[in-house]
Backbone as CSV, one residue per row, in Angstrom:
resi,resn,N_x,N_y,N_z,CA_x,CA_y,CA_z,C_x,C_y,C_z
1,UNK,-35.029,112.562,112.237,-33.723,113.211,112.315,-33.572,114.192,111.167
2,UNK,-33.396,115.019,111.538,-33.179,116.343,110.476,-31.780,116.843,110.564
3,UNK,-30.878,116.846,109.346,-29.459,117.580,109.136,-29.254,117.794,108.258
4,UNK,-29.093,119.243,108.299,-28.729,120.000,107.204,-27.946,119.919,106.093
5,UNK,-28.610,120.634,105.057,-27.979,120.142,103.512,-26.258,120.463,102.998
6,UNK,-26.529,121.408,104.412,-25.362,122.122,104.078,-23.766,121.020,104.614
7,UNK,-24.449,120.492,105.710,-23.313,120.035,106.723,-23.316,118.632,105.756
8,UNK,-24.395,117.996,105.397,-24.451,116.815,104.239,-23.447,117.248,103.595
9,UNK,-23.488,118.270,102.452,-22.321,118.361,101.723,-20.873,118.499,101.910
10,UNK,-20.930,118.856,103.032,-19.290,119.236,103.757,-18.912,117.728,104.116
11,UNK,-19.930,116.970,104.510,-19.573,115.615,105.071,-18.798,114.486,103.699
12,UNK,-19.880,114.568,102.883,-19.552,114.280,100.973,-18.210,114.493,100.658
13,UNK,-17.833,115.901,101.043,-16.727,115.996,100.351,-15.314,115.872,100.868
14,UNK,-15.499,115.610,102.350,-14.587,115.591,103.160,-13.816,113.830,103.346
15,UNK,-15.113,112.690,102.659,-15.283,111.456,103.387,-15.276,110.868,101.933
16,UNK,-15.350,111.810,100.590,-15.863,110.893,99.347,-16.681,109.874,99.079
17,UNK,-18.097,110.453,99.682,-19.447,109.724,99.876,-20.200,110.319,99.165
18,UNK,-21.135,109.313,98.211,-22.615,110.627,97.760,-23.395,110.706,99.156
19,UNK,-24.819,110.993,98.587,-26.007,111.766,99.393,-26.047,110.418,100.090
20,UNK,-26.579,109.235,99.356,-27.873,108.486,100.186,-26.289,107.836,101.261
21,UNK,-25.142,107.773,100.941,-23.817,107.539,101.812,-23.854,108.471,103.230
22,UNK,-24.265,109.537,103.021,-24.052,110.386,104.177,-25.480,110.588,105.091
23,UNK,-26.257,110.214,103.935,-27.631,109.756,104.743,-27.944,109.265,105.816
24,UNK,-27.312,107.994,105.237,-27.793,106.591,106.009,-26.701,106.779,106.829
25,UNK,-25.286,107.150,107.020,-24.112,106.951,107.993,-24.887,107.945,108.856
26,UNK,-25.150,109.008,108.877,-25.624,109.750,109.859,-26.618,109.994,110.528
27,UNK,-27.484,108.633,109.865,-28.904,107.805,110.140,-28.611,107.059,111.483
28,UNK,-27.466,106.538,111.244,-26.908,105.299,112.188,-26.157,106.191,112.907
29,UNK,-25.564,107.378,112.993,-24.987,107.716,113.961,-26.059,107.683,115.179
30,UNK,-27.058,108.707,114.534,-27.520,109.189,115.706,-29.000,107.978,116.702
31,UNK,-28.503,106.993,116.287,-29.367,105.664,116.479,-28.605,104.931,117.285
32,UNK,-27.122,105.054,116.779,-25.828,104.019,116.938,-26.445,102.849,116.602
33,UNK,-27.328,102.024,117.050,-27.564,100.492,116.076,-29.035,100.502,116.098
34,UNK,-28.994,99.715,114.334,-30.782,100.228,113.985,-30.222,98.692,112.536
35,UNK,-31.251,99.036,112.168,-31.929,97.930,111.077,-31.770,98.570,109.991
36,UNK,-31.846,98.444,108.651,-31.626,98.572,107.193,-33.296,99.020,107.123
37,UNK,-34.051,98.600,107.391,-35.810,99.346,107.261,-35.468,100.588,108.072
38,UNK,-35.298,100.625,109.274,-34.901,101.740,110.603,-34.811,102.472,109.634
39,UNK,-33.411,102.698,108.885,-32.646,103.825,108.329,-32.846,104.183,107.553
40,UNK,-33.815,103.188,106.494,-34.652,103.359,105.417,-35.580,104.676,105.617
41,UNK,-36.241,104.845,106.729,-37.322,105.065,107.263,-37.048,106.930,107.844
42,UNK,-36.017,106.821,108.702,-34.748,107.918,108.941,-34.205,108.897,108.228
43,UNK,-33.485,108.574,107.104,-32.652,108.723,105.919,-33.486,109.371,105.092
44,UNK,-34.750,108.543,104.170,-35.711,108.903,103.368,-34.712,108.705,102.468
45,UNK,-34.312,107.336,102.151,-33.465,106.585,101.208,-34.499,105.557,101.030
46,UNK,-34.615,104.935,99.601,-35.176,104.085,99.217,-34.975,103.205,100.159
47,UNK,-35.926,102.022,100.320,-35.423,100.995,100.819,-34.317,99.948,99.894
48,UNK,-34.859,99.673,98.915,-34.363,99.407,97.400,-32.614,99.785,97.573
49,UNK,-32.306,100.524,98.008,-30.511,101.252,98.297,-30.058,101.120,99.613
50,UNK,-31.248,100.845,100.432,-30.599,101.113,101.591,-29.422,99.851,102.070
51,UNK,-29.520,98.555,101.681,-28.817,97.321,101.964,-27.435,97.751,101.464
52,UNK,-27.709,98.315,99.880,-26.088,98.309,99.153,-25.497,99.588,99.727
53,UNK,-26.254,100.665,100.369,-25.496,101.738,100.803,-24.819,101.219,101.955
54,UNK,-25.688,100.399,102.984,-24.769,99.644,104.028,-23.754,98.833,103.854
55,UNK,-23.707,98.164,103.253,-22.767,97.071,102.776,-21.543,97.841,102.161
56,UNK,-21.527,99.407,101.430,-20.504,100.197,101.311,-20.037,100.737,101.771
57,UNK,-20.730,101.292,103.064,-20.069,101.955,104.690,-19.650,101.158,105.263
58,UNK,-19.936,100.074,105.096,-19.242,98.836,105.923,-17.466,98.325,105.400
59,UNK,-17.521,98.607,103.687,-16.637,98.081,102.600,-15.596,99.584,103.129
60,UNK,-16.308,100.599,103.661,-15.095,101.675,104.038,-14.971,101.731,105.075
61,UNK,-15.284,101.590,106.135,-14.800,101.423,107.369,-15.658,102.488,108.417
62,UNK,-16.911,102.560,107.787,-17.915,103.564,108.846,-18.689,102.704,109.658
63,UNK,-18.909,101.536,109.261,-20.053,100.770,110.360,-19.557,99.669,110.375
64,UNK,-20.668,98.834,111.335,-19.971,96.985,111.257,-21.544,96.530,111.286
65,UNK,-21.726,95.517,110.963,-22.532,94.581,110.616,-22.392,93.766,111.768
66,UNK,-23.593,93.800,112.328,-23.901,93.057,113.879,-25.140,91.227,113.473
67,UNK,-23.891,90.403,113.528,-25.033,89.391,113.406,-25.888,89.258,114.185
68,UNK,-27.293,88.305,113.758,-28.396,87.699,114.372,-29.981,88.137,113.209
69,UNK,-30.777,88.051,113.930,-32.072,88.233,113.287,-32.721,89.454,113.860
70,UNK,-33.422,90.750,113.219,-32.728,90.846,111.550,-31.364,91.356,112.245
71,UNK,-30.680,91.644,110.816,-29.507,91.974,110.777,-29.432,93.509,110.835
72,UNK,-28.339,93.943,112.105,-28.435,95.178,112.305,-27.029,95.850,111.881
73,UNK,-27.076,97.449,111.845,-26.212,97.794,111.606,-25.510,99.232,112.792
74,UNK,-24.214,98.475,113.375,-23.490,99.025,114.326,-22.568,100.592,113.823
75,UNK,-22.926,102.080,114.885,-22.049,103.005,114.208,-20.882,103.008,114.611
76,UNK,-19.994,103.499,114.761,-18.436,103.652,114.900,-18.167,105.016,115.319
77,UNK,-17.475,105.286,116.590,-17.233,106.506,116.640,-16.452,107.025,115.899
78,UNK,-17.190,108.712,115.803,-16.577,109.655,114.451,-14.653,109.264,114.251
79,UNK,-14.186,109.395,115.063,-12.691,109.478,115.484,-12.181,108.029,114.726
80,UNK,-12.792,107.104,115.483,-12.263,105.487,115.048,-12.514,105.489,113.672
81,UNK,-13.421,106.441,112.847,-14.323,106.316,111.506,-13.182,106.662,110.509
82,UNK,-12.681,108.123,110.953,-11.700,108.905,110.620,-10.164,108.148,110.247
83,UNK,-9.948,107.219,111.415,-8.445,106.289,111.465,-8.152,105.370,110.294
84,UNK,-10.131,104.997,110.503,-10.075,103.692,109.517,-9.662,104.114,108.046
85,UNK,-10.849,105.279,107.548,-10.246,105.817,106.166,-9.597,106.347,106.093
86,UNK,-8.507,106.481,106.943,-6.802,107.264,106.950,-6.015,105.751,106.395
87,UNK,-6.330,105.380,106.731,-5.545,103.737,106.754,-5.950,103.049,105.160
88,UNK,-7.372,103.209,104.777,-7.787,102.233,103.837,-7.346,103.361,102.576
89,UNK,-7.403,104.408,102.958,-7.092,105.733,101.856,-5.358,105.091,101.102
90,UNK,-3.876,105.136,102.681,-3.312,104.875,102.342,-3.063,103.373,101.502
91,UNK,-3.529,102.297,102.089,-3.926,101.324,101.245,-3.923,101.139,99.967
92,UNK,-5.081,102.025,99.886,-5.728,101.836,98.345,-4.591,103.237,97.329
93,UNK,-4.013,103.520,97.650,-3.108,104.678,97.067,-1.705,103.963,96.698
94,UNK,-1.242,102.993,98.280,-0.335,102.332,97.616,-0.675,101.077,96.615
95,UNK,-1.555,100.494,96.614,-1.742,99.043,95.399,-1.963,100.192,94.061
96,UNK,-2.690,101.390,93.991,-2.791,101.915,92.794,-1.503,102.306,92.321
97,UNK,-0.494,102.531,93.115,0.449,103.247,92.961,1.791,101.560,92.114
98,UNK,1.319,100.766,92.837,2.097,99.534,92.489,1.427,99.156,91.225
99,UNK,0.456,99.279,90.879,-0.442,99.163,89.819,0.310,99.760,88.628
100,UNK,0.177,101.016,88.600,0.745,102.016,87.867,2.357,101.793,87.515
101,UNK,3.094,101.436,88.467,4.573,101.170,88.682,4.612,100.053,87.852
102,UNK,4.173,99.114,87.564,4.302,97.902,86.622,3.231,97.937,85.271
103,UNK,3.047,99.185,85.237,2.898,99.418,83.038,4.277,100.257,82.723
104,UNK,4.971,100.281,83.647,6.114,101.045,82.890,6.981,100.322,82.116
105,UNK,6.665,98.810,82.548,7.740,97.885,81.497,6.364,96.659,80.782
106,UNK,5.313,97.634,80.751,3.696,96.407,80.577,3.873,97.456,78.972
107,UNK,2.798,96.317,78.166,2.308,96.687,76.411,1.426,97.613,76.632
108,UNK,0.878,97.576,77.889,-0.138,99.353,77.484,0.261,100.547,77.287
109,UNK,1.356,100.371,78.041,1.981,101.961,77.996,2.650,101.850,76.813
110,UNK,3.580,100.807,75.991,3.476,101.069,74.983,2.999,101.290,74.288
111,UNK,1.911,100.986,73.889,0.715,101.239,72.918,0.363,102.178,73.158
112,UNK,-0.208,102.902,74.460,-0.570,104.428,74.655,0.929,105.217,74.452
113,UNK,1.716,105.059,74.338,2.857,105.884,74.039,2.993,105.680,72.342
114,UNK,2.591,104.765,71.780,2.240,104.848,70.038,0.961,105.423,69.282
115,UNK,-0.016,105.433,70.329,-1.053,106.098,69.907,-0.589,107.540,70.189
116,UNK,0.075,108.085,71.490,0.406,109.582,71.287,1.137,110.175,70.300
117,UNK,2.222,109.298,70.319,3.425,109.665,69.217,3.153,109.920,68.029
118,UNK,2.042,108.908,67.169,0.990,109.093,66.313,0.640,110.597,66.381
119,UNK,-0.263,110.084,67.003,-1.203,111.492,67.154,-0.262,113.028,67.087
120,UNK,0.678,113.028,68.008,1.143,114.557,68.205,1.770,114.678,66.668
121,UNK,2.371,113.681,65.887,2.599,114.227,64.673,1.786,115.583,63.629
122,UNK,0.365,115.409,64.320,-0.311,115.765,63.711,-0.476,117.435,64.264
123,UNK,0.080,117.507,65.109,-0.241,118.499,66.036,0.729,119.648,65.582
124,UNK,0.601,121.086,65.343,1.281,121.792,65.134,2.098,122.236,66.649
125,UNK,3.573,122.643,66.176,4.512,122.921,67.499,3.724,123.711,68.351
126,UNK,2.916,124.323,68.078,2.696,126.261,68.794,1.237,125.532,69.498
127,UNK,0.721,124.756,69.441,-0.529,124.301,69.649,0.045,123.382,71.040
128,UNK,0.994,122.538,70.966,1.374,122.529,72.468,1.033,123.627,73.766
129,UNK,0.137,123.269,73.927,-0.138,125.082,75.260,-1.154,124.105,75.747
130,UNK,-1.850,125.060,77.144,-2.747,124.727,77.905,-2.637,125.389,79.161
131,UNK,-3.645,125.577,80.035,-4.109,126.170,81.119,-4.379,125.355,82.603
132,UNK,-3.613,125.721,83.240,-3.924,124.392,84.755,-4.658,125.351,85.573
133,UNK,-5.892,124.601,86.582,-5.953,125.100,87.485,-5.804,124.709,88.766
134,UNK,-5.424,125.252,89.541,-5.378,124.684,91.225,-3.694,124.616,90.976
135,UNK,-3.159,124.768,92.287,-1.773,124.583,92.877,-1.402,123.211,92.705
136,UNK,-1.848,122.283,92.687,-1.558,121.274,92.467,-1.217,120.467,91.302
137,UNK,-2.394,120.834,90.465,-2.618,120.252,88.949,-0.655,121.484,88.036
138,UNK,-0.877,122.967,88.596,0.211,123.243,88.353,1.833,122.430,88.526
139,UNK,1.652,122.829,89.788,3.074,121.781,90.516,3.068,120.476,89.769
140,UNK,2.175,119.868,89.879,2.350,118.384,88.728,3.037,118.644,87.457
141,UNK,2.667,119.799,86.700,2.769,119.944,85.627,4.782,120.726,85.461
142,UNK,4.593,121.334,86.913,5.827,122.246,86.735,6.564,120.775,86.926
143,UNK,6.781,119.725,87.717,7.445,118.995,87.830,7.623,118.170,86.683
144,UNK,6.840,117.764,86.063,7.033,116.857,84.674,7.544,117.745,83.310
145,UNK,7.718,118.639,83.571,8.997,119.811,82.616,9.778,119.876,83.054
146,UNK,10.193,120.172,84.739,11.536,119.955,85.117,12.088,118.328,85.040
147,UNK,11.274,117.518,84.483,11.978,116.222,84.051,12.302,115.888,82.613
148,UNK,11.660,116.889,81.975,12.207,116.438,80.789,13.137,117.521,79.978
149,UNK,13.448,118.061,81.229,14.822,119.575,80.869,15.584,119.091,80.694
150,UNK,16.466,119.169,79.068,17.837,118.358,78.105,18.974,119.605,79.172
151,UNK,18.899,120.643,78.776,19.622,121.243,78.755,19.827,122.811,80.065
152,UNK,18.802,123.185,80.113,18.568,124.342,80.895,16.839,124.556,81.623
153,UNK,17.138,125.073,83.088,16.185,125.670,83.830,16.062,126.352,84.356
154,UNK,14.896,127.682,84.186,15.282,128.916,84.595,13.455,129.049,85.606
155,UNK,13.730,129.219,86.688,13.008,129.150,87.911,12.864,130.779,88.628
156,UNK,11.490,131.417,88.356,11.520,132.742,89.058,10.203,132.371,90.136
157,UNK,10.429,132.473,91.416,9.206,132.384,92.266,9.462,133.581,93.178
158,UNK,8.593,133.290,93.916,8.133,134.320,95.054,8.601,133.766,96.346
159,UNK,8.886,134.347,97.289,8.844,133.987,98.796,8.694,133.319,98.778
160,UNK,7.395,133.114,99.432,6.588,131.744,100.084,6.420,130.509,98.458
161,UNK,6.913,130.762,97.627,6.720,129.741,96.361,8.090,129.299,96.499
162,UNK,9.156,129.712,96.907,10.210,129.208,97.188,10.233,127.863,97.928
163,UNK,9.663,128.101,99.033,9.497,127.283,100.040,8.662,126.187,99.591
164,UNK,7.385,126.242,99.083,6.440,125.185,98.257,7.235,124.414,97.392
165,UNK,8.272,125.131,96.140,8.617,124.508,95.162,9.740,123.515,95.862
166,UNK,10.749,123.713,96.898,11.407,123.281,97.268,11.308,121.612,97.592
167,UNK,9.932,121.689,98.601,9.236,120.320,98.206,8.746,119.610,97.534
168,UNK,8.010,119.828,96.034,7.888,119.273,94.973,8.784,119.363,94.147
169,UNK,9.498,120.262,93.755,10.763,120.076,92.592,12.454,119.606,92.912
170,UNK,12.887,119.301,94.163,13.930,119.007,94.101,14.396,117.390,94.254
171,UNK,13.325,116.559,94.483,14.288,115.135,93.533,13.869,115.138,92.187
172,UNK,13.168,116.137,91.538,13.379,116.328,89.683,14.937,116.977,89.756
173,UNK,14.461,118.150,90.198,16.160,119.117,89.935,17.271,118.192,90.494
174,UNK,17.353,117.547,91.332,18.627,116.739,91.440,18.868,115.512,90.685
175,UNK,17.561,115.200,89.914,18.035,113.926,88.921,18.383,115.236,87.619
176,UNK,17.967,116.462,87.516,18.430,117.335,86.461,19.551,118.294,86.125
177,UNK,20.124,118.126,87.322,21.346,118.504,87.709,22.634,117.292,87.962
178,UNK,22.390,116.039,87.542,22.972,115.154,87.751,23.327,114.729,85.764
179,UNK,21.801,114.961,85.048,21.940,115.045,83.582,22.511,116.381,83.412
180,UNK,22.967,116.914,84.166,24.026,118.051,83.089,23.430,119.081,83.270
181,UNK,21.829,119.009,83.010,21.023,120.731,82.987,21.509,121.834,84.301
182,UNK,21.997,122.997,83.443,21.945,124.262,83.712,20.696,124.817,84.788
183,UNK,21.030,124.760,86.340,19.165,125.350,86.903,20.028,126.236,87.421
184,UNK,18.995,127.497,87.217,19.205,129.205,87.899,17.728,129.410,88.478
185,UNK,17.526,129.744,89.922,16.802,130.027,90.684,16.786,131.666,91.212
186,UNK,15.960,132.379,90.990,15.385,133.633,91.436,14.438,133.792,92.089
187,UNK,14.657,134.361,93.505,13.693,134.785,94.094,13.963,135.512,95.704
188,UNK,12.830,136.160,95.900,13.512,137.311,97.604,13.807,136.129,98.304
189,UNK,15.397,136.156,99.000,15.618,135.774,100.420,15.348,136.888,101.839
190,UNK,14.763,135.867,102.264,14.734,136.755,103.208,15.270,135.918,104.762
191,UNK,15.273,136.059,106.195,15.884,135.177,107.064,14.582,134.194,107.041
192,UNK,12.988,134.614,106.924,12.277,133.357,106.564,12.817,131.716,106.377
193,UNK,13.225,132.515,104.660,13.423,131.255,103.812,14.740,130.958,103.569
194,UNK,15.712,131.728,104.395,16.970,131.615,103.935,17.660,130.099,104.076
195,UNK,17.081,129.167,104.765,17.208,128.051,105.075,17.007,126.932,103.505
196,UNK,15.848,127.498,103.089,15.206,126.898,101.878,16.201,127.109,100.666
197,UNK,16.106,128.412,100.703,17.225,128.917,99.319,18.754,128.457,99.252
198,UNK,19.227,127.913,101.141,20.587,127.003,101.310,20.003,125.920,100.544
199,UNK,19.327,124.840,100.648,18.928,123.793,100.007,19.175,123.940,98.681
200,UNK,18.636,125.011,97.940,18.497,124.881,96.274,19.518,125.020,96.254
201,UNK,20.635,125.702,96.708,21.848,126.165,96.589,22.625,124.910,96.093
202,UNK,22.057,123.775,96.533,23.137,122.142,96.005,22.827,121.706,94.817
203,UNK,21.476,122.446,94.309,21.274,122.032,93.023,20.786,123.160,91.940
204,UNK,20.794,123.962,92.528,21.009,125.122,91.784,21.950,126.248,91.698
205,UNK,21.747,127.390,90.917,22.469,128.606,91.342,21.777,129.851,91.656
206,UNK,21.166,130.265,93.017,20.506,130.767,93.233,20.389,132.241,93.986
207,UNK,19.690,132.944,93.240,19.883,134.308,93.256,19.115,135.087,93.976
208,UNK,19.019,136.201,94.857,18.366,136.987,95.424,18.137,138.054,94.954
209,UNK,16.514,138.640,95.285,16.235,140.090,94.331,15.039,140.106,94.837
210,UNK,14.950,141.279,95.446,13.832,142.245,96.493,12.880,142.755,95.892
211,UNK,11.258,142.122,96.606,10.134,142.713,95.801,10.004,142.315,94.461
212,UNK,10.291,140.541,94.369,9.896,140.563,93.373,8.485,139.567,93.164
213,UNK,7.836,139.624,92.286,6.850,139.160,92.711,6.563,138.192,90.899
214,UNK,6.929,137.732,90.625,7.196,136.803,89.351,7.314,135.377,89.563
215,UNK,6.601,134.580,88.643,6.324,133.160,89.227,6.322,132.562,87.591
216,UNK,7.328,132.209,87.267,7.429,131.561,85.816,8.805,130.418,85.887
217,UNK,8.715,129.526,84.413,9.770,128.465,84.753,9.775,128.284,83.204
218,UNK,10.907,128.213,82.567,11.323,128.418,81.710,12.605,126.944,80.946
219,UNK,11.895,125.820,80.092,12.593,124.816,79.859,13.599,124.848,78.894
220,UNK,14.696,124.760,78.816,15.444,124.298,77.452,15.220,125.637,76.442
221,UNK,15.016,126.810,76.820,14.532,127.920,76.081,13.664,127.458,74.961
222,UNK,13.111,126.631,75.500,11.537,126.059,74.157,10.195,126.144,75.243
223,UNK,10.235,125.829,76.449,8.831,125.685,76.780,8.604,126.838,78.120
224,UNK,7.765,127.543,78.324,6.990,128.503,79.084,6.048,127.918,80.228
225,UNK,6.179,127.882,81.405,5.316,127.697,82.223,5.133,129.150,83.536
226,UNK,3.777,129.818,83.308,3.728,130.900,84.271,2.418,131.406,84.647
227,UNK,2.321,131.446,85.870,1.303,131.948,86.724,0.667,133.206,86.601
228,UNK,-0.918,133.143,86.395,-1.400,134.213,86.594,-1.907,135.390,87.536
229,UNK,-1.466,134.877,88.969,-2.187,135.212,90.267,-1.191,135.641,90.741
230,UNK,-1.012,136.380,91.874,-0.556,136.661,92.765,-0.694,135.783,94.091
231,UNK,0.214,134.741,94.635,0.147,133.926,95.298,-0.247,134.090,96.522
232,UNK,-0.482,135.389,96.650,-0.615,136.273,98.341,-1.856,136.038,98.513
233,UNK,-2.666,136.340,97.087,-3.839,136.544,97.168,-4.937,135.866,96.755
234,UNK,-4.482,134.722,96.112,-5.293,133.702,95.579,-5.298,132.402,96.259
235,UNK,-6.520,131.809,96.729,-6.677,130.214,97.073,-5.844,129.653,96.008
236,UNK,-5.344,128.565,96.887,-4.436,127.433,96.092,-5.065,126.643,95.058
237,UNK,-6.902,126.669,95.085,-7.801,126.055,94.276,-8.050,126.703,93.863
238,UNK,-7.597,128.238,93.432,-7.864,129.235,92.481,-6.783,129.512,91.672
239,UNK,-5.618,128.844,91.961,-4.461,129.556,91.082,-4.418,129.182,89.811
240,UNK,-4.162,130.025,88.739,-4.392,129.842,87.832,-2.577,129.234,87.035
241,UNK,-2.496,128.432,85.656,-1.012,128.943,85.316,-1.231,128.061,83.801
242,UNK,-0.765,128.886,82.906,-0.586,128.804,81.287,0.861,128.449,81.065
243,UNK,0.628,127.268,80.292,2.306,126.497,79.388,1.856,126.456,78.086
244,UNK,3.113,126.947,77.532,3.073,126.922,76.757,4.784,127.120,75.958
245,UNK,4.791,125.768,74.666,5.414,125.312,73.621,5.706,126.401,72.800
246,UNK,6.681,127.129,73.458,7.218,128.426,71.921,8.704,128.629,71.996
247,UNK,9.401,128.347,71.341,10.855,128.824,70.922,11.077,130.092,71.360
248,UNK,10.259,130.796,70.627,10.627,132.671,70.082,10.455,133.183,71.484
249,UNK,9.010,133.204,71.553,9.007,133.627,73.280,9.255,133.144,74.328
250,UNK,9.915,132.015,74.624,10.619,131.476,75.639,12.279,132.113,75.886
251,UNK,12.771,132.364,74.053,14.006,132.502,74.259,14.158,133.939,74.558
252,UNK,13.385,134.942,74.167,12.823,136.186,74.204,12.578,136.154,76.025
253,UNK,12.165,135.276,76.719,11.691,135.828,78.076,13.451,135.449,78.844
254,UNK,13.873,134.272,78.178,15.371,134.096,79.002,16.420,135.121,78.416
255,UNK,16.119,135.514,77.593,17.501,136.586,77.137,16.935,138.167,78.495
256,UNK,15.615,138.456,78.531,15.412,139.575,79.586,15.758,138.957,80.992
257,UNK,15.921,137.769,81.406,15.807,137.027,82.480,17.443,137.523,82.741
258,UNK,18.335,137.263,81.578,19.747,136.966,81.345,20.264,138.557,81.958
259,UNK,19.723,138.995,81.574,19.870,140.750,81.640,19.929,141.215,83.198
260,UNK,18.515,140.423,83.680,18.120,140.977,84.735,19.096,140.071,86.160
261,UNK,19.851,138.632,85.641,20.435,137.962,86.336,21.726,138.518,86.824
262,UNK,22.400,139.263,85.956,23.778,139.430,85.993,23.214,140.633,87.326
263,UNK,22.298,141.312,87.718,22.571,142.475,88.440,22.068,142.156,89.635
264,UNK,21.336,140.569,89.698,21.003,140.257,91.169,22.377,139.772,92.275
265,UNK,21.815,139.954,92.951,23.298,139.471,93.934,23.014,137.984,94.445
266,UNK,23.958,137.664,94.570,23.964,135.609,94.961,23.262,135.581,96.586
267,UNK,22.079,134.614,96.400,21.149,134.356,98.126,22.822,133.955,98.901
């Protein structure tokens, strides 16, 4: 059986399997039931791996283990394969997630919250900064500033970032708008999104302004978070976005923000 290196890797990354994983599963596909030597043999996987690679397609839900003598191993259609690690994915996401949910009142997180506290002493203010990449690792990041906004939030996106942010930032902005903080939202309405920009409208104060193409978020006039890409034109695993910890130029970008607010007209 011969399959390509290429479609191997697409399979890897789609299923979170290494090599000799996508090997041997696609050893047994095209066999549907064969032996641990069989696939050995197939695969051009050690024999030495081939038992524990089965016994881990089995532990995820790609094959079944057919008793008797020897012991064989049964494939699963692609589809049923697919259900199973839809299911064991959610699973294992919620116990991590319950996991995580009970150090919030556990001694580790204290202790890792004394080792930081420690530590950042040491850290000069201006040295707070850093670089995210991907849409995601951003949005994480934009959301855990819109949670720790005392006082004010100043939100410039784009179109279609309107619509994105809407779903990740508004149970922050409504627990931040409930603490008191000040949120002002900028960005084109258009009949698109005009639906979206009603939404922010309950927790923000939100403004319309044509052609604009600016993607920054602005905390407590101390912290800077803003995009380097043009969202039109960049993969979501390409977007780039720099935060950064500065007084001077934060308060410096909301006083031009301030300028430019009074002349937009209300979405």
């Amino acid at each position: 059986m011969i399959v390509k290196e290429e479609f191997l890797s697409r399979l890897r990354k789609i299923f979170d399997l290494n090599l000799y994983e996508v090997k041997v599963w696609t050893a047994l596909l095209s066999r549907g039931t064969s032996t641990a030597g069989e696939l050995s043999s197939i695969s051009d996987v050690p024999r030495s791996r081939t038992y524990d690679i089965l016994e881990s397609l089995e532990k995820k839900g790609f094959i079944v283990m057919k008793l008797g003598k020897p012991i064989k191993f049964v494939a699963l259609k692609p589809e049923e394969v697919i259900e199973r690690v839809k299911k064991n994915l959610v699973v294992a996401a919620k116990n991590k997630s319950q996991r995580l949910e009970k150090l919030k009142g556990d001694e580790v997180l204290e202790e890792l919250n004394t080792i930081f506290t420690d530590g950042i002493k040491y850290v000069e203010h201006t040295d707070l900064s850093g670089a995210l990449k991907g849409r995601q690792n951003i949005y994480n990041h934009l959301d855990m500033l819109v949670r720790e906004a005392q006082s004010t939030i100043v939100l410039v996106t784009t179109e279609e970032g309107l619509s994105r942010k809407l779903e990740v930032l508004l149970p922050s902005l409504e627990k931040a708008k409930k603490r008191g903080v000040k949120i002002r939202v900028a960005a084109p309405v258009t009949a698109a999104n005009k639906s979206i920009a009603k939404e922010f409208s309950k927790v923000a104060e939100i403004k319309a302004v044509d052609g604009l193409k600016a993607r920054f978020l602005i905390i407590d006039s101390e912290q800077i978070m803003f995009m380097l890409l043009n969202d039109d034109e960049v993969h979501p695993t390409y977007d780039l976005g720099v935060w950064i910890n500065t007084e001077f130029f934060a308060k410096s970008l909301e006083q031009l923000f301030d300028i430019a607010w009074d002349g937009m007209k209300k979405a």
